[in-house]
N, C-alpha and C positions, 0 to 999 in steps of 0.2 A: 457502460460499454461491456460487452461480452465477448468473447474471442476465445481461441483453442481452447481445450486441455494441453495437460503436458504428456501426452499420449497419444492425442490426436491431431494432426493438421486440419483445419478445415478452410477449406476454399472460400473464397470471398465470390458471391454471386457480380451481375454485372452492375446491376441497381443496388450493390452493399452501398454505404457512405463514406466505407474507405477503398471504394475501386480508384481515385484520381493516382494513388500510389502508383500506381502501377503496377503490382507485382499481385499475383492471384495468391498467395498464403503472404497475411501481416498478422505478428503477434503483438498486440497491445502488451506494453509493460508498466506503463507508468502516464499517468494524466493530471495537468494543471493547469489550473487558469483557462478552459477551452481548448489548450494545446494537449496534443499525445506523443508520448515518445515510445515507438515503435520499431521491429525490427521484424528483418524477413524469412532468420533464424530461431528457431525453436533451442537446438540443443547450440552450445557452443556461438553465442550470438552477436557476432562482429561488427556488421552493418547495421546500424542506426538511422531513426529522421524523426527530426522533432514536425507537427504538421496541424493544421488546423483544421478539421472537417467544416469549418465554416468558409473560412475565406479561401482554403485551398490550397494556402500557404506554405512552404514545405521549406528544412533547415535541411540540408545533408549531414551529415555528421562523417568527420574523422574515422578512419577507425583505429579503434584501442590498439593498446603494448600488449595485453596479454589476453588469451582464450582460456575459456573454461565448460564444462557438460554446463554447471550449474551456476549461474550468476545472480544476486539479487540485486536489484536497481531502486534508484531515490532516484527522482526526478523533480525539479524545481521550475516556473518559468510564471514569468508576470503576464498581464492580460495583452501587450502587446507583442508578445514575442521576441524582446529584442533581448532578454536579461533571461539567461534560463543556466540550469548547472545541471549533471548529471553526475549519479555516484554509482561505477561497478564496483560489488562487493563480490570477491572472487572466490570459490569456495574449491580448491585442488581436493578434500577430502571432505565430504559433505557432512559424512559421519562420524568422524573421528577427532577426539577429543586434542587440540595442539595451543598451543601460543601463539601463532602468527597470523597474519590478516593481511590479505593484499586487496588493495582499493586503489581506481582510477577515476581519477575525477577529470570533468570537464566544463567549461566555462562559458560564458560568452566573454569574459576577462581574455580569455587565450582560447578562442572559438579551432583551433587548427593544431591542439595537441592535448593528447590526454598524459594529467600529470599522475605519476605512480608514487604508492604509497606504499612501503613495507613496512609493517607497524608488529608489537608485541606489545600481549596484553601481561600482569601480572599471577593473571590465575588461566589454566588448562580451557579451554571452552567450543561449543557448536554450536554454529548455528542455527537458530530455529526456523524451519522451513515450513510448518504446519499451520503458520500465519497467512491470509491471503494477502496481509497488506505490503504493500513492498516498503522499503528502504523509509526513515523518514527525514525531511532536510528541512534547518531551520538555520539560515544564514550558513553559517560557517560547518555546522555544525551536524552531522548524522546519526542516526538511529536506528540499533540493529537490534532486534530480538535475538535471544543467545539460551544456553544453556552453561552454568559456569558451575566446575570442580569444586567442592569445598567438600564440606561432610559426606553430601551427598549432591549428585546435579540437581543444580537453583538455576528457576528462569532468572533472566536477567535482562539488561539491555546494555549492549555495547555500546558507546559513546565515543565517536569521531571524530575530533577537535581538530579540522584540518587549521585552524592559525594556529597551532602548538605543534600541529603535528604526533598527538598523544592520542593512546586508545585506554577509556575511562572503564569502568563496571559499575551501571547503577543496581541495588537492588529493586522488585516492583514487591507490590501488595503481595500479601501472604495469598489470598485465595488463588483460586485459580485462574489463571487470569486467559481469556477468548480470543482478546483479540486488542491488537496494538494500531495506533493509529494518528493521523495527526487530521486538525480541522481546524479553520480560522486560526492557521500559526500556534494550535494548543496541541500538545503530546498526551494524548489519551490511551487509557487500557481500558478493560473493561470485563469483565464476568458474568455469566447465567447460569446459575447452578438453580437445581429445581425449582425456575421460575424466578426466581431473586437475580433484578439486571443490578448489579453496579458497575459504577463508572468512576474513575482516579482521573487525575488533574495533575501533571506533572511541574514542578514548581522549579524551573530553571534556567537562573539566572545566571550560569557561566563559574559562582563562585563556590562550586565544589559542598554548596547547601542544597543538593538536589533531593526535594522530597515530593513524595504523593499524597494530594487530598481525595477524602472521598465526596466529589460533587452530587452523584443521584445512588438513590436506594431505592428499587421500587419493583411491586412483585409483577411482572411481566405475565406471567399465568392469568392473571384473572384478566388482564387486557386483551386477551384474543376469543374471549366466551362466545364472541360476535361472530369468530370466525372457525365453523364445525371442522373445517378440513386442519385447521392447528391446534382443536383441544386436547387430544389427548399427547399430541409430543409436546405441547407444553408443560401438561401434567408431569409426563417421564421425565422433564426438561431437556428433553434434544433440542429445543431452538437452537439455530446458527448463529452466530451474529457476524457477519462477513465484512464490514464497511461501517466507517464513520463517513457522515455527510461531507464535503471537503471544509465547505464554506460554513456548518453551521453544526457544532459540537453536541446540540442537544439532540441533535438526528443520527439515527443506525438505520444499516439496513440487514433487513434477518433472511434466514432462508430457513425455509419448512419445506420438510417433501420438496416436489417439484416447484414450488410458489418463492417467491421472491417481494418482503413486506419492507414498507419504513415506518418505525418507530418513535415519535416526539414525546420525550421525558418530560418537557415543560407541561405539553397539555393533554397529553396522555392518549393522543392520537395516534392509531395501529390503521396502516393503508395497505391496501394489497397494491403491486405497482406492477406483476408482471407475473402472468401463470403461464407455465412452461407444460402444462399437462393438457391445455387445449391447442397445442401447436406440436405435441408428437415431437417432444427436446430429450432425447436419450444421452444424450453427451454430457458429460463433465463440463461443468463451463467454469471458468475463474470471472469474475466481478469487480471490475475497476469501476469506481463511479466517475462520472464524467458531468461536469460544471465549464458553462462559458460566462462572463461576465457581461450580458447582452446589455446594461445599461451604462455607460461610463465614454469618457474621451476616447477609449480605442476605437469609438465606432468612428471615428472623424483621422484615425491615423491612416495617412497612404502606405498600404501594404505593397 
């Protein structure tokens, strides 16, 4: 899915596939399971609807206790829409290094009020906004790209234990790390420095033994020789890597120039899925991947 910049509103034509909303500007923020949770706010984003561009389906949402310019979202929600959660992480100073963290969550447990969290962490920290992935939720549990105080600012990831109620600090892999993410229920990072992709495997289990494996190493350069319009920013190593696949961990999606590829580490397959330089795309776009579960018993559930 593609949708505004944060810059730019852009209007939804009549034939979009998200006209049923009703509202001519929607911002995609977050997508699961075939459902998107959307909002018709750019800056300061109150009004929510979880919704299905398949069946048409649409949740209203509550709206939250507190506003903010800059909000980052987790969004959770099973194949039939009835079990979904949402997490605003609220950022009152986007840049500036503090202790606290205000986060509302929302349920289908308690579909009709968002609960507020005022949380401190142990060490100074910012959030990291230069991620495209938003928020990530596993049970209970969230995931925030951070910036944390110590010697010197260390990425991090802040860790949300809404049944404790505590906000944790993991550290990630020394390299540099691209890009944060979750896929098939697995917390992934990932790196491409001159061509070298890796990829870590976050290993947690709840019990305060949070560590990272490295799952793939492999030189990403030599895999696009096929394709002349990305050899030589592979060379420089400017590939992007924007998106883990949701549903299948061994898949990325990268962005070159105007083009938009996916990459399978298994078998070493580089696809181009979307050229933005034969359709005249000047805009900034942000990249939510989007997955429906077209095979399974929700096709049989009365929506």
């Amino acid at each position: 899915m593609i949708c505004s910049s944060n810059d730019v509103a852009f209007p939804i034509p009549e034939d979009f596939s998200l006209s049923y909303l009703g509202n001519p500007v929607v911002h995609v923020v977050g997508s699961s399971n075939g459902y998107l949770l959307s909002s018709h706010e750019q800056e300061c984003p109150m009004s929510y609807v979880i919704s299905s561009p398949i069946t048409k389906q649409q949740i209203i949402l509550p709206i939250p206790n507190k506003t903010s310019k800059i909000v980052c979202h987790g969004f959770q929600c099973d194949a039939y829409g009835k079990h979904y959660k949402i997490v605003r992480t609220i950022s009152l100073r986007p840049l500036a290094l503090n202790t606290g963290l205000t986060v509302e969550v929302l349920s289908s447990d308690m579909p009709n009020q968002w609960k507020l969290f005022i949380l401190t962490c142990p060490f100074r920290f910012s959030l990291n906004f230069s991620f495209r992935s938003t928020t990530m939720i596993r049970n209970d549990v969230a995931y925030l790209p951070a910036f944390v105080e110590q010697a010197t600012l260390e990425p991090c990831l802040l860790i949300f234990d809404q049944s404790k109620e505590i906000l944790e600090v993991v550290e990630v892999p020394k390299e540099r790390c691209n890009l944060f993410g979750m896929s098939d229920g697995l917390i992934l990072c990932a790196s491409n420095e001159l061509g070298q992709l890796k990829i870590w495997l976050l290993n947690d289990k709840g019990d305060a033994k949070r560590e990272w494996f490295l799952k793939h190493n492999v030189g990403l350069g030599s895999k696009v020789e096929n394709y002349f319009e990305c050899t030589k920013d592979a060379d420089e190593g400017i590939i992007e890597l924007i998106a883990f696949h949701p549903m299948n961990p061994r898949v990325l999606f990268i962005a070159c120039a105007q083009n938009i590829y996916q990459y399978n580490v298994s078998d070493s397959r580089f696809e181009l899925i979307c050229d933005f330089t034969k359709k005249d795309w000047n805009r900034v776009y942000t990249f939510i991947p989007y997955t429906s579960p077209l095979i399974g018993p929700q096709l049989f559930c009365d929506h």
